[in-house]
C-alpha positions as CSV (number, residue, x, y, z in Angstrom):
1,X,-37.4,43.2,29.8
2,X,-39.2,40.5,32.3
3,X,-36.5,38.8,34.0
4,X,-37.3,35.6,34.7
5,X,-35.6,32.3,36.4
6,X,-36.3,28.6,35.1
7,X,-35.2,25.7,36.6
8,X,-35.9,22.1,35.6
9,X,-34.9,18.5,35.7
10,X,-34.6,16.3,32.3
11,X,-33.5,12.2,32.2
12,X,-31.3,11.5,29.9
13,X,-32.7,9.5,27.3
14,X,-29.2,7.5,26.8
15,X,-25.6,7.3,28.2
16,X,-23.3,10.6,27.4
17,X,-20.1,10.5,26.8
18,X,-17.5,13.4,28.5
19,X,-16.8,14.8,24.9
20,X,-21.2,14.8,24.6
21,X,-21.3,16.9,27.6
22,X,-18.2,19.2,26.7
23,X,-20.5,19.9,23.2
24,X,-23.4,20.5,25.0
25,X,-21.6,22.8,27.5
26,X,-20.1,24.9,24.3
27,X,-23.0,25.1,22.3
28,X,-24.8,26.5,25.3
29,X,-22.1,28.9,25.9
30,X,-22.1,30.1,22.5
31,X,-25.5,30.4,22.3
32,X,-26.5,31.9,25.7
33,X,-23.8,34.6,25.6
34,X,-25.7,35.4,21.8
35,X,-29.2,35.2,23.6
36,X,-28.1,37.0,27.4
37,X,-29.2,33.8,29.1
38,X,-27.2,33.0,32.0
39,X,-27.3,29.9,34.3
40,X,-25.8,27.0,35.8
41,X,-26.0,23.3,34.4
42,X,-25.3,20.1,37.1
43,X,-25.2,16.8,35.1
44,X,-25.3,13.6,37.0
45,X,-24.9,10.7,34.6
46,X,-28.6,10.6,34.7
47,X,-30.2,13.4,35.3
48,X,-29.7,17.3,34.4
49,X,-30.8,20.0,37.0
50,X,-30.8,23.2,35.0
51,X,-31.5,26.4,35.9
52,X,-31.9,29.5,33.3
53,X,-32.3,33.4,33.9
54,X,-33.1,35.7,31.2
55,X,-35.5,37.5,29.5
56,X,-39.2,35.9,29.5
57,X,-39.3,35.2,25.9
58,X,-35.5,34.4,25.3
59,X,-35.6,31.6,28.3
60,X,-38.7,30.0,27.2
61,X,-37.7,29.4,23.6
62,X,-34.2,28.0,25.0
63,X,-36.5,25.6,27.5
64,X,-38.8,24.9,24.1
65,X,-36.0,23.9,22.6
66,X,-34.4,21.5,25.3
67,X,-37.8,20.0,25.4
68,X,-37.3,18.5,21.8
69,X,-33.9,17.9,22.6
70,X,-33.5,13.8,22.0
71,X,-30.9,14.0,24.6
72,X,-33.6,14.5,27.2
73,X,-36.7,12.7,28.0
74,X,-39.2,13.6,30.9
75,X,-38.5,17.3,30.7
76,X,-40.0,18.8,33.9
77,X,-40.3,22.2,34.8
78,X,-39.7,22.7,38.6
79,X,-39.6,26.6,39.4
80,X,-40.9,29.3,37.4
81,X,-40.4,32.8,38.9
82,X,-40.1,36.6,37.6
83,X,-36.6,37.6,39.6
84,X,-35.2,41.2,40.3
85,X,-31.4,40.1,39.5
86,X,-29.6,36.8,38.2
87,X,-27.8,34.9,40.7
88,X,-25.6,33.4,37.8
89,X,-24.8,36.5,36.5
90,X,-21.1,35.0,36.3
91,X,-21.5,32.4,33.9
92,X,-23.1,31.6,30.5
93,X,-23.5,28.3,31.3
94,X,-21.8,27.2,34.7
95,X,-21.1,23.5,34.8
96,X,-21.1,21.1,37.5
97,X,-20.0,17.2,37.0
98,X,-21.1,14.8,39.8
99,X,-18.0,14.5,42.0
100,X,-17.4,13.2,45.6
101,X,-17.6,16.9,46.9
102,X,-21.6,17.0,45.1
103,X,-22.3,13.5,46.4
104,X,-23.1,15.2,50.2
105,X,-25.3,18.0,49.0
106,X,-28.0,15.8,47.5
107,X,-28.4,15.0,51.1
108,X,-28.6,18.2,52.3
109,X,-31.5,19.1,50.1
110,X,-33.4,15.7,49.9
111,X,-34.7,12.9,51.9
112,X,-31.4,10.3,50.9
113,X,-27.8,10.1,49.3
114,X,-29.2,9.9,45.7
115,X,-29.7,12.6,43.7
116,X,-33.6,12.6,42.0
117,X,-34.7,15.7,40.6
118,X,-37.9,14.8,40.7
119,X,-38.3,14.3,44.6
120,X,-37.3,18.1,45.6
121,X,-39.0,21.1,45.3
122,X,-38.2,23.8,42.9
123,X,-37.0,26.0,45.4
124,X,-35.1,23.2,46.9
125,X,-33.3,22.4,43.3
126,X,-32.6,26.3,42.4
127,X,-30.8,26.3,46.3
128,X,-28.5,23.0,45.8
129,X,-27.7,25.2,42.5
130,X,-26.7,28.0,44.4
131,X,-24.7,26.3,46.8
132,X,-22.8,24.2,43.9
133,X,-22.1,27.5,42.7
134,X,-19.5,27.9,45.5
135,X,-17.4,25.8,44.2
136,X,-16.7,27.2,40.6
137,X,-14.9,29.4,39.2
138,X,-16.0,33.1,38.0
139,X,-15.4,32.8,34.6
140,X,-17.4,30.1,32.0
């Protein structure tokens, strides 16, 4: 199996509602758990930041598939690595809402307060992941 990590940014295409997300964030659940993709998912009202791990072939068709997603326009692939071990091992689809304890990170990995995807690097996005990670719990 080539392991692999992919993480990218999408805008969404129009406003989500909570019970929208909470679909999304079963569906991929139900799906990735089926497919052994494991990851973490940070939605800002605006903009996902998603990162995948799996197997080569598994990852990309999920990616293909979010692509042609209506939900998302401007799909953008950020990072694209082979990897040794997941660092979401935990979850099948972690979650993270905006919230005022996100707010500061997008500061710590970007040049202002708002969150944009699109202005930070791929390893920059796959490390504000990783440190959002701290704050959830083990079990998704």
């Amino acid at each position: 199996m080539n392991l692999i990590r992919l993480v990218y940014a999408s805008t969404v295409s129009e406003p989500l509602k909570h019970s929208d997300i909470e679909q999304i964030i079963h569906a991929a659940q139900t799906h990735n758990v089926e497919q052994g993709i494991t990851g973490m998912l940070y939605f800002n009202n605006n903009y996902f930041l998603q990162c995948l791990e799996g197997d080569r072939e598994k990852v990309n068709a999920l990616y293909n598939s979010i692509v042609k997603d209506a939900r998302h326009h401007n799909v953008v692939i950020l990072s694209y690595q082979e990897i040794n071990s997941r660092d979401f091992q935990n979850w099948s689809m972690g979650y993270i809402p905006i919230s005022s304890a996100t707010k500061p990170l997008a500061l710590k990995f970007s040049s202002n307060h708002e969150f944009d995807p699109y202005r930070i690097t791929g390893h920059s996005a796959y490390l504000l992941l990783l440190e959002m990670k701290k704050n959830l719990p083990t079990a998704w």
